[in-house]
HTML snippet that shows the backbone in 3Dmol.js (N, CA, C, O; Angstrom):
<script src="https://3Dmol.org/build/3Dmol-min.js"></script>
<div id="view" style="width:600px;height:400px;position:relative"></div>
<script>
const pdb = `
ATOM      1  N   UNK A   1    -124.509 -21.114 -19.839  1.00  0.00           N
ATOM      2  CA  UNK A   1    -123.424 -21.963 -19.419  1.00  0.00           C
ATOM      3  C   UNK A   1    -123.982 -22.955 -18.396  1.00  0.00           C
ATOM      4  O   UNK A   1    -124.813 -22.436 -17.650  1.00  0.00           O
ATOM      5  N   UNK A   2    -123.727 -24.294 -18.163  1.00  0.00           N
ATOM      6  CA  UNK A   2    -123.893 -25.366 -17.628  1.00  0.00           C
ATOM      7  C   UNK A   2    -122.868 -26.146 -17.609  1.00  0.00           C
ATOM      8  O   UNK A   2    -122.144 -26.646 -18.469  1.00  0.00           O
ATOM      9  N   UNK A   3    -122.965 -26.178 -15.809  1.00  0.00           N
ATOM     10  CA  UNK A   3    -121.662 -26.785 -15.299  1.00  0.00           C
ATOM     11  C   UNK A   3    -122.097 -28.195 -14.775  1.00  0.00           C
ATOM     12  O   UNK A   3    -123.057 -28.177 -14.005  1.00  0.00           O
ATOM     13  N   UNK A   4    -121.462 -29.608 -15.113  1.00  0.00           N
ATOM     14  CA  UNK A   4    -121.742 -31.040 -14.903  1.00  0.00           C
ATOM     15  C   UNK A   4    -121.132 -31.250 -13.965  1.00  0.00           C
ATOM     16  O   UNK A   4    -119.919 -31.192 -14.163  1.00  0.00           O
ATOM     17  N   UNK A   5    -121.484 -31.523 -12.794  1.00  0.00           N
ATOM     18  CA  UNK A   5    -120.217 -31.780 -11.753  1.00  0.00           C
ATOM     19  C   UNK A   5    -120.923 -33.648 -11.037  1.00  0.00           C
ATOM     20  O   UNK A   5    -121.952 -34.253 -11.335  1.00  0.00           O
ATOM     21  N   UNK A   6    -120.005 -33.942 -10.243  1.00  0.00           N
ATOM     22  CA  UNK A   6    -120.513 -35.106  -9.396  1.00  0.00           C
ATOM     23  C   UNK A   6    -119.876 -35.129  -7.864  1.00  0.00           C
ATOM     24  O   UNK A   6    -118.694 -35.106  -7.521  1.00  0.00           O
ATOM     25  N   UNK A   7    -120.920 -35.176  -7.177  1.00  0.00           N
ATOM     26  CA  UNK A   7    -119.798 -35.342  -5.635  1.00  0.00           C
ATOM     27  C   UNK A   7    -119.527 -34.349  -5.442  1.00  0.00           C
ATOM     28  O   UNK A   7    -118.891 -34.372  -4.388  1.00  0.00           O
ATOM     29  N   UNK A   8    -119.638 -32.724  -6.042  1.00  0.00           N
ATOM     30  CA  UNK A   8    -119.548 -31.498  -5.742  1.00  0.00           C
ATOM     31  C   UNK A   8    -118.480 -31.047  -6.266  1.00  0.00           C
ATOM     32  O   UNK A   8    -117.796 -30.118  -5.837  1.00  0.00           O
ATOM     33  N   UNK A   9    -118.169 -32.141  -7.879  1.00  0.00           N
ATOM     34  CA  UNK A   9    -117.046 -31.878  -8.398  1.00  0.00           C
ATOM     35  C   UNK A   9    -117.207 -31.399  -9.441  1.00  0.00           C
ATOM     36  O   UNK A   9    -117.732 -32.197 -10.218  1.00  0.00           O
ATOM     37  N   UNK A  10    -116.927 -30.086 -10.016  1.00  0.00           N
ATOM     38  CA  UNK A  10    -116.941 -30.043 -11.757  1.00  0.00           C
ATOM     39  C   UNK A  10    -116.299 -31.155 -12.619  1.00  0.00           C
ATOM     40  O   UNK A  10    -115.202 -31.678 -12.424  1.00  0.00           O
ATOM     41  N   UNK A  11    -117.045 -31.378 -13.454  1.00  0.00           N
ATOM     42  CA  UNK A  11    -116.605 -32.132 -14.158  1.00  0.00           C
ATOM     43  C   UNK A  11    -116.376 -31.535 -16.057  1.00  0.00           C
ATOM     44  O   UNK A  11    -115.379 -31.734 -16.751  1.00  0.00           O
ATOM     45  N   UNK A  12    -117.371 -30.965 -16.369  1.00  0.00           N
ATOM     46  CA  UNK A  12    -117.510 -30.243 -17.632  1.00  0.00           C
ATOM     47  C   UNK A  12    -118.557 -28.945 -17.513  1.00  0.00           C
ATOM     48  O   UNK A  12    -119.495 -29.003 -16.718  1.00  0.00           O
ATOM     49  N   UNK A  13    -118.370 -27.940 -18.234  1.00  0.00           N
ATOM     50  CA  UNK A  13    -119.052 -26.925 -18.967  1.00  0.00           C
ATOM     51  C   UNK A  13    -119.091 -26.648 -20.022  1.00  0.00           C
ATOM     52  O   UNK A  13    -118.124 -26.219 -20.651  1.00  0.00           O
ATOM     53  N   UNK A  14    -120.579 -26.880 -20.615  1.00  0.00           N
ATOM     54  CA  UNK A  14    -121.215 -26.542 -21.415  1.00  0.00           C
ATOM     55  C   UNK A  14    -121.554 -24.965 -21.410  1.00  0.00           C
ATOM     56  O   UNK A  14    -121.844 -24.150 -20.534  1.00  0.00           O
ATOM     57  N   UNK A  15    -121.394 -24.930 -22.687  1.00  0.00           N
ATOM     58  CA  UNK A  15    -121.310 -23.390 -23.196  1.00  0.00           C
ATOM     59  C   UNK A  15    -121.850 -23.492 -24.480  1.00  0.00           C
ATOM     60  O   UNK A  15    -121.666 -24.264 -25.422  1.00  0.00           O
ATOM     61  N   UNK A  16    -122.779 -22.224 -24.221  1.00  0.00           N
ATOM     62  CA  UNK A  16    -123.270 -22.466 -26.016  1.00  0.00           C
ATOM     63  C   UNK A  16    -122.347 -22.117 -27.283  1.00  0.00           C
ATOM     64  O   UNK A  16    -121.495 -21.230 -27.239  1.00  0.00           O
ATOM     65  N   UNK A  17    -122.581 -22.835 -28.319  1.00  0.00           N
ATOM     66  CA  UNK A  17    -122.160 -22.949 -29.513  1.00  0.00           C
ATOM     67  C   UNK A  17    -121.636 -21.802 -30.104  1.00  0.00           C
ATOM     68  O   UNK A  17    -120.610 -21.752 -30.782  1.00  0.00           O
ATOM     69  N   UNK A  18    -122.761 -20.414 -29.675  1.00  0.00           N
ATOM     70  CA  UNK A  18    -122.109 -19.400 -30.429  1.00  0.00           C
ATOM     71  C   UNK A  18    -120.646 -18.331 -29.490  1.00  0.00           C
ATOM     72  O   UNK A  18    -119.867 -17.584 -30.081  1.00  0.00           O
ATOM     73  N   UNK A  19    -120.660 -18.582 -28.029  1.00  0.00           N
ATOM     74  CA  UNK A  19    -119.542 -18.469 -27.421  1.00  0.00           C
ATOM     75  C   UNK A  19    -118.736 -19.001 -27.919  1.00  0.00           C
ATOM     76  O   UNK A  19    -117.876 -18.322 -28.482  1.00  0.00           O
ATOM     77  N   UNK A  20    -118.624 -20.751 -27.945  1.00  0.00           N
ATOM     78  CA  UNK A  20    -117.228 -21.086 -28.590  1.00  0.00           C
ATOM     79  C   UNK A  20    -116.418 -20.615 -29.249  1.00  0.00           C
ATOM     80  O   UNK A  20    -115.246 -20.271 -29.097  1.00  0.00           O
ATOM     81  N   UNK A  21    -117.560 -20.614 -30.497  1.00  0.00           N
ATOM     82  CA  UNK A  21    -117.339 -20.397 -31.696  1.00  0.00           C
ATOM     83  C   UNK A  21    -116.729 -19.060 -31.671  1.00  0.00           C
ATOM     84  O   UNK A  21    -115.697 -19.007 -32.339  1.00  0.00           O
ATOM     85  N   UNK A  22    -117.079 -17.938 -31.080  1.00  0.00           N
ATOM     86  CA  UNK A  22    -116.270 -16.563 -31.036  1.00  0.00           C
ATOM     87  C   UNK A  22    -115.273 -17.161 -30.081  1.00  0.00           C
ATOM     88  O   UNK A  22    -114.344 -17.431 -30.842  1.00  0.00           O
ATOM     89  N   UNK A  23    -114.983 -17.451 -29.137  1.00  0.00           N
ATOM     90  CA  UNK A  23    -113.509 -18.061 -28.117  1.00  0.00           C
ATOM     91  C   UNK A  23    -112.665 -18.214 -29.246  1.00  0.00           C
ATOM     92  O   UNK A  23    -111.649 -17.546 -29.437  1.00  0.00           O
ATOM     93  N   UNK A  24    -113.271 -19.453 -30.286  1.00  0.00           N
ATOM     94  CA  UNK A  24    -112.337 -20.753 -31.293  1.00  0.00           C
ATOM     95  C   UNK A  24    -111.803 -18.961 -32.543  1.00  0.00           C
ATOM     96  O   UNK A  24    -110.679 -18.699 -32.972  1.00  0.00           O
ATOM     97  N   UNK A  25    -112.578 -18.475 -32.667  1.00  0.00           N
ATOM     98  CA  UNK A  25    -111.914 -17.144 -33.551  1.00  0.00           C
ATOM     99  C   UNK A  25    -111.206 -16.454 -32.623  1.00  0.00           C
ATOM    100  O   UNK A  25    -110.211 -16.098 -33.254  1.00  0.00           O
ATOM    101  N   UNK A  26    -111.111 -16.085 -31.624  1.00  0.00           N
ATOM    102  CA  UNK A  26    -110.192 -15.535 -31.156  1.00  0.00           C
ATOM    103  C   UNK A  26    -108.727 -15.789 -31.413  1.00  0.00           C
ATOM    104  O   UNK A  26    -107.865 -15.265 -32.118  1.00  0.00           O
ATOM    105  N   UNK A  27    -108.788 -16.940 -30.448  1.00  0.00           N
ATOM    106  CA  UNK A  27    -107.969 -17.669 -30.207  1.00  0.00           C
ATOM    107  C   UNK A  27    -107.162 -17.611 -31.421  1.00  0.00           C
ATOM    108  O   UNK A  27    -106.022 -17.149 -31.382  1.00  0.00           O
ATOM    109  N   UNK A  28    -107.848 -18.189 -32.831  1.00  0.00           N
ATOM    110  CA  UNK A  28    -107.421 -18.477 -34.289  1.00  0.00           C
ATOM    111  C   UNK A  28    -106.727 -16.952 -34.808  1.00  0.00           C
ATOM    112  O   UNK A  28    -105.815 -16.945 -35.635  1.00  0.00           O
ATOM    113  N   UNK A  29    -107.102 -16.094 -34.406  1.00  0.00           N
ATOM    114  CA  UNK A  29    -106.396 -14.296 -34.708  1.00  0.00           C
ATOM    115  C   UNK A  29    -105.153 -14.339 -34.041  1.00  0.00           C
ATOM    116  O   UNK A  29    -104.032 -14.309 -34.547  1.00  0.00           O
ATOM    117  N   UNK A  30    -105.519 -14.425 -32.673  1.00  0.00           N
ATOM    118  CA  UNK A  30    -104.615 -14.509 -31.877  1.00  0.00           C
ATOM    119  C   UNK A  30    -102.854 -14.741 -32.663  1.00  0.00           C
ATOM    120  O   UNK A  30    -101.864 -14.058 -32.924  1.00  0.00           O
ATOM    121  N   UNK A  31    -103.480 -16.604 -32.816  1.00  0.00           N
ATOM    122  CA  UNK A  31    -102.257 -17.476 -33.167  1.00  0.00           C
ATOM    123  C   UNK A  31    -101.743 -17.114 -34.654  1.00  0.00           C
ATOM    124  O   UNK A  31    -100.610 -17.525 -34.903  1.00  0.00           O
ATOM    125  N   UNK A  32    -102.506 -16.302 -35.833  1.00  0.00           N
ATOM    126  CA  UNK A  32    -102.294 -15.760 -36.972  1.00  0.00           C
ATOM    127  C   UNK A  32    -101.512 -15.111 -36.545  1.00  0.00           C
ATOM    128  O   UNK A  32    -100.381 -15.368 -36.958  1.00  0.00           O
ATOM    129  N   UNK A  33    -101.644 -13.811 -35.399  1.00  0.00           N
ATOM    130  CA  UNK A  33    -100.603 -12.520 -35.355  1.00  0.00           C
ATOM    131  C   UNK A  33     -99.795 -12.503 -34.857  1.00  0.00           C
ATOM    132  O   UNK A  33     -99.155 -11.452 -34.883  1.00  0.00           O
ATOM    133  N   UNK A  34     -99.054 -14.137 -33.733  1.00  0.00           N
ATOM    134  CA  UNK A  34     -98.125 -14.287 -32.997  1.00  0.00           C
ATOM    135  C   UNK A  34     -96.946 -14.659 -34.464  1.00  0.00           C
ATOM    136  O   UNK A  34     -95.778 -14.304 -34.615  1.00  0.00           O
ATOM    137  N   UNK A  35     -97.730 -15.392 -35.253  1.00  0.00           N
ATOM    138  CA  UNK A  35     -96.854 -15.917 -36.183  1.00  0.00           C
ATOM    139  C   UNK A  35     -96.643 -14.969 -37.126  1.00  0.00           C
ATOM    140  O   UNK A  35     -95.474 -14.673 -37.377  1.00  0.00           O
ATOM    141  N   UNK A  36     -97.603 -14.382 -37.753  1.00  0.00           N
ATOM    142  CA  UNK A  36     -96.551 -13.219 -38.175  1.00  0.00           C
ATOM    143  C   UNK A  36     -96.097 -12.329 -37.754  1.00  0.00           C
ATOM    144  O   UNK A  36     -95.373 -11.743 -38.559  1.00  0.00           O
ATOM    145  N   UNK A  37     -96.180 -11.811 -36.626  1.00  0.00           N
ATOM    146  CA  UNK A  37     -94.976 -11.404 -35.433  1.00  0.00           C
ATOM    147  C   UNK A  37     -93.597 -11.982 -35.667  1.00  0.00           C
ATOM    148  O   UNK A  37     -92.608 -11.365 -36.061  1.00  0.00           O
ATOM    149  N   UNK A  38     -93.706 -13.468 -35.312  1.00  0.00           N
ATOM    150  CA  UNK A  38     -92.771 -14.150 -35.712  1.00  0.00           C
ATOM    151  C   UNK A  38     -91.904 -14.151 -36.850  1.00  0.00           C
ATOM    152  O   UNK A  38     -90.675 -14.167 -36.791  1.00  0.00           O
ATOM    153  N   UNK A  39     -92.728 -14.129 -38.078  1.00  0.00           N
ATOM    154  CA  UNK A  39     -92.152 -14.340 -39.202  1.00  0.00           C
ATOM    155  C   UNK A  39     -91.274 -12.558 -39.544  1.00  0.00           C
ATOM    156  O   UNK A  39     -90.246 -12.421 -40.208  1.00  0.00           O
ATOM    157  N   UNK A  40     -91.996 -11.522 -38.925  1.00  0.00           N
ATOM    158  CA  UNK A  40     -91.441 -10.369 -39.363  1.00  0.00           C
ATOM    159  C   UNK A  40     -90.247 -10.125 -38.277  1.00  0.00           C
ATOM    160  O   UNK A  40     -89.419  -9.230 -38.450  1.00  0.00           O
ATOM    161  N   UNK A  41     -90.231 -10.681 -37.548  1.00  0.00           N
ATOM    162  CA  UNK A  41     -88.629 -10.723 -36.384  1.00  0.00           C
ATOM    163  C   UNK A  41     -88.002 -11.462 -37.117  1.00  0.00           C
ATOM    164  O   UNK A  41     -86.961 -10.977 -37.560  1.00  0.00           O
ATOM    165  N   UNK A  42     -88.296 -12.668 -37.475  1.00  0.00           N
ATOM    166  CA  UNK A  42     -87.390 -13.612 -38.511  1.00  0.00           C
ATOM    167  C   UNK A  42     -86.715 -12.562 -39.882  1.00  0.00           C
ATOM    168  O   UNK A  42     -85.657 -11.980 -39.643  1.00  0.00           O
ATOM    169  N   UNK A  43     -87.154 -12.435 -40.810  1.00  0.00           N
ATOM    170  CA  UNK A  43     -87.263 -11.201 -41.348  1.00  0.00           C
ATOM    171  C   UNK A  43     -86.177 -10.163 -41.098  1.00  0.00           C
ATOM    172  O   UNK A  43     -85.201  -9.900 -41.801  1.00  0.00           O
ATOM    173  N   UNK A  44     -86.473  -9.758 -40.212  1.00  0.00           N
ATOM    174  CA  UNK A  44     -85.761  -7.990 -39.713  1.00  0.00           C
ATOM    175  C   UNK A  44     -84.366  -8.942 -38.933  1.00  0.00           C
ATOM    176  O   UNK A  44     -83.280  -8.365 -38.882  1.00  0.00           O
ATOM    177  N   UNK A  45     -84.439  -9.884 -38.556  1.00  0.00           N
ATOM    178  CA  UNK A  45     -82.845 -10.605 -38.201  1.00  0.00           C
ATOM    179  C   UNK A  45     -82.012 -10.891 -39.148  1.00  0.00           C
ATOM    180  O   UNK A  45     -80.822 -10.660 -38.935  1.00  0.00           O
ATOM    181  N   UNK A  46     -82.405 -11.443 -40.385  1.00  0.00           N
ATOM    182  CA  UNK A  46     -81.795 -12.075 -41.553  1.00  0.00           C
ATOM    183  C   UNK A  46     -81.802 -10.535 -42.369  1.00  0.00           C
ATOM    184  O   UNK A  46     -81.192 -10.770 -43.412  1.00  0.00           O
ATOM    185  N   UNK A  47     -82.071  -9.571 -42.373  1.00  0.00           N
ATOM    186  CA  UNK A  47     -81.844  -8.964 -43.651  1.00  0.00           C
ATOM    187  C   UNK A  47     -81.137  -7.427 -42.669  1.00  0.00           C
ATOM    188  O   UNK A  47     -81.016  -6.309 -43.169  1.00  0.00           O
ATOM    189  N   UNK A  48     -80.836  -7.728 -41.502  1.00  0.00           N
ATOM    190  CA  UNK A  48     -80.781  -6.616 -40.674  1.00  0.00           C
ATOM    191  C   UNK A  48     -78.952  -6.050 -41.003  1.00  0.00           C
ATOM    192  O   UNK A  48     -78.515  -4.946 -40.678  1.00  0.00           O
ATOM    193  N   UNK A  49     -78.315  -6.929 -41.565  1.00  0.00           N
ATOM    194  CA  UNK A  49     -76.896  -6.220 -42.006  1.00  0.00           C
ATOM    195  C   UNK A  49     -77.450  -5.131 -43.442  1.00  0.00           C
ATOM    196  O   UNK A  49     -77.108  -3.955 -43.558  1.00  0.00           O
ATOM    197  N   UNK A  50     -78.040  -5.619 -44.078  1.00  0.00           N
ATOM    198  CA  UNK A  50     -78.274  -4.893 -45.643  1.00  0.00           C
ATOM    199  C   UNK A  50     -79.506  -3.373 -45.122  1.00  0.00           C
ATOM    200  O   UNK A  50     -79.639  -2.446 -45.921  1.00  0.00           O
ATOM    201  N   UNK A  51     -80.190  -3.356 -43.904  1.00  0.00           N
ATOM    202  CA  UNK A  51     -81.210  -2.622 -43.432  1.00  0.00           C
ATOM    203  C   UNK A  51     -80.031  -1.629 -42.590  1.00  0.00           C
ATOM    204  O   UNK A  51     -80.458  -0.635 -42.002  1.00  0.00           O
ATOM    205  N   UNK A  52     -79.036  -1.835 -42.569  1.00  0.00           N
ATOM    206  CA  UNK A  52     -78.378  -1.252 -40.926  1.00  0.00           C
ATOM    207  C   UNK A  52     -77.928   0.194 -42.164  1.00  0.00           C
ATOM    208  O   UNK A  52     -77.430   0.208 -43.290  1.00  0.00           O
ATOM    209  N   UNK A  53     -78.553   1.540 -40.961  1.00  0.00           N
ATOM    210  CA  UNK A  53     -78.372   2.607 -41.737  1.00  0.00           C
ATOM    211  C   UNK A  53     -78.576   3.167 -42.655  1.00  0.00           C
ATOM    212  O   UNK A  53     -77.943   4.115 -43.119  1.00  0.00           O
ATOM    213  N   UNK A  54     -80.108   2.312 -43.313  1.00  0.00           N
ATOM    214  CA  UNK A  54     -81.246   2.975 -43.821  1.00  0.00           C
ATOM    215  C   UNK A  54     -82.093   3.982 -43.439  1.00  0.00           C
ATOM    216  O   UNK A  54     -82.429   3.621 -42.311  1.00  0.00           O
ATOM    217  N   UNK A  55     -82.778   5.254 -43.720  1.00  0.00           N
ATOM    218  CA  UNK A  55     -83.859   5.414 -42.868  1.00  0.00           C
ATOM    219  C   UNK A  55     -84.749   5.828 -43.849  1.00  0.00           C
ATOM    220  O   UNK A  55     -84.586   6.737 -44.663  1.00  0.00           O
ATOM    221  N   UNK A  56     -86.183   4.721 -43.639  1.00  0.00           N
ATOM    222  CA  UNK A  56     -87.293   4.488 -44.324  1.00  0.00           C
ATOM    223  C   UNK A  56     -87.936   6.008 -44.820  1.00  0.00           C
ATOM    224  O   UNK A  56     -88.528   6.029 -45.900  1.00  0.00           O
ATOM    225  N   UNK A  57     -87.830   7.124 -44.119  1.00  0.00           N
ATOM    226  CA  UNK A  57     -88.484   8.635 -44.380  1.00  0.00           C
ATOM    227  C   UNK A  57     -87.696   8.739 -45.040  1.00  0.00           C
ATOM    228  O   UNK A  57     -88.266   8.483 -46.101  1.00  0.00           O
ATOM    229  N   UNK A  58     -86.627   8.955 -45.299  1.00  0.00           N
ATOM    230  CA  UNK A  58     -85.850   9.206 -46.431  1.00  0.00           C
ATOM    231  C   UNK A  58     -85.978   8.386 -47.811  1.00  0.00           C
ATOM    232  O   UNK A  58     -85.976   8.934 -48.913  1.00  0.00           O
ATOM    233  N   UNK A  59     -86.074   7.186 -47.629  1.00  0.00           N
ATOM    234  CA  UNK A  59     -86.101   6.267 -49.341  1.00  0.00           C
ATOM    235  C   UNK A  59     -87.702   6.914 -49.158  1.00  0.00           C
ATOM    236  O   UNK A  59     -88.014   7.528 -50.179  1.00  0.00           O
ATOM    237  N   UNK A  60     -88.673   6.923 -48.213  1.00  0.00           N
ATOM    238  CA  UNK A  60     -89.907   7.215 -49.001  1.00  0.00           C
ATOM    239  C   UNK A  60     -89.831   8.802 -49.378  1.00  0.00           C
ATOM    240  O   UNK A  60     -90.215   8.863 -50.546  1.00  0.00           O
ATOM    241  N   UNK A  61     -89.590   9.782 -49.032  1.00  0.00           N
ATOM    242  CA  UNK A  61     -89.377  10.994 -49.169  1.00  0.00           C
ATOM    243  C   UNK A  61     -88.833  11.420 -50.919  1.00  0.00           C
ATOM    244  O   UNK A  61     -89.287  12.285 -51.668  1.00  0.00           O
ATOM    245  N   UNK A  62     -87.582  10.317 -51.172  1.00  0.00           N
ATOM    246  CA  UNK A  62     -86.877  10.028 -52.697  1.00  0.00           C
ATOM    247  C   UNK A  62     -88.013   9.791 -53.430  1.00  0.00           C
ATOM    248  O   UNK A  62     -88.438  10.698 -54.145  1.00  0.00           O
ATOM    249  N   UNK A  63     -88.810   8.309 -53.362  1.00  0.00           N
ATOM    250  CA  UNK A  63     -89.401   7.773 -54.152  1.00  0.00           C
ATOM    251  C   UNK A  63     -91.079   8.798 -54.263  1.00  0.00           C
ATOM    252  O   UNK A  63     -91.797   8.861 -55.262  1.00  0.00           O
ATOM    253  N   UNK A  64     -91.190   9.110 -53.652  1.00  0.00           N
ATOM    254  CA  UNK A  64     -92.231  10.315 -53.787  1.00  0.00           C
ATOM    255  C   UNK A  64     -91.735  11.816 -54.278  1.00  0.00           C
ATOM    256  O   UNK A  64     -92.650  12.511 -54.721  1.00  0.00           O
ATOM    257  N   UNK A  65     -90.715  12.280 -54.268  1.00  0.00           N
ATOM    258  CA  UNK A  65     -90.098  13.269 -55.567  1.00  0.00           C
ATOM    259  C   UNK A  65     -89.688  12.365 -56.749  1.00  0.00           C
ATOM    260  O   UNK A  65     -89.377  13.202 -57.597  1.00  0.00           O
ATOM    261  N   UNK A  66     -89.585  11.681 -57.063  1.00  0.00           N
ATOM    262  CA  UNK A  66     -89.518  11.353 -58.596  1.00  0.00           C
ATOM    263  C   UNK A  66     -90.854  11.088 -58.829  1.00  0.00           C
ATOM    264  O   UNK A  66     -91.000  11.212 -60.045  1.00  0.00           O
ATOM    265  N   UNK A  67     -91.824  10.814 -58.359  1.00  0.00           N
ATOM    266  CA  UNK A  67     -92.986  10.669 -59.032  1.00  0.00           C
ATOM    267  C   UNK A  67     -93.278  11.787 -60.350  1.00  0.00           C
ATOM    268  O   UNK A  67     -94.318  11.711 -61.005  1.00  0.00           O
TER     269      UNK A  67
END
`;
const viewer = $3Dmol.createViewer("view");
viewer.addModel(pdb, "pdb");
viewer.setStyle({}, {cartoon: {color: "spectrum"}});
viewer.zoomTo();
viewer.render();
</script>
């Protein structure tokens, strides 16, 4: 890392390429799992009258005796 400063001021840091580059993937996961976060709250709001008083161990419990 290399810091550019003037007058005792930072101005930029340089960082090597392959840091970024893992930062720039982070970051990119990150913003993938906020949104489908998002999209599955979206989801569970809109379908949450037809879901109300389901319980998932039970339909899977059914669908695994008829097998």
């Amino acid at each position: 890392m290399r810091i550019i400063s003037r007058a005792n001021k930072p101005l930029a840091v340089i960082i090597p390429y392959e840091d970024y580059q893992e930062q720039k993937e982070e970051r990119e996961k990150e913003r993938r799992l906020r949104l489908a976060a998002s999209k599955i709250d979206k989801w569970r709001k809109k379908h949450a009258q037809q879901l109300k008083g389901l319980n998932s161990v039970e339909i899977i419990r059914k669908m695994r005796a008829e097998r």
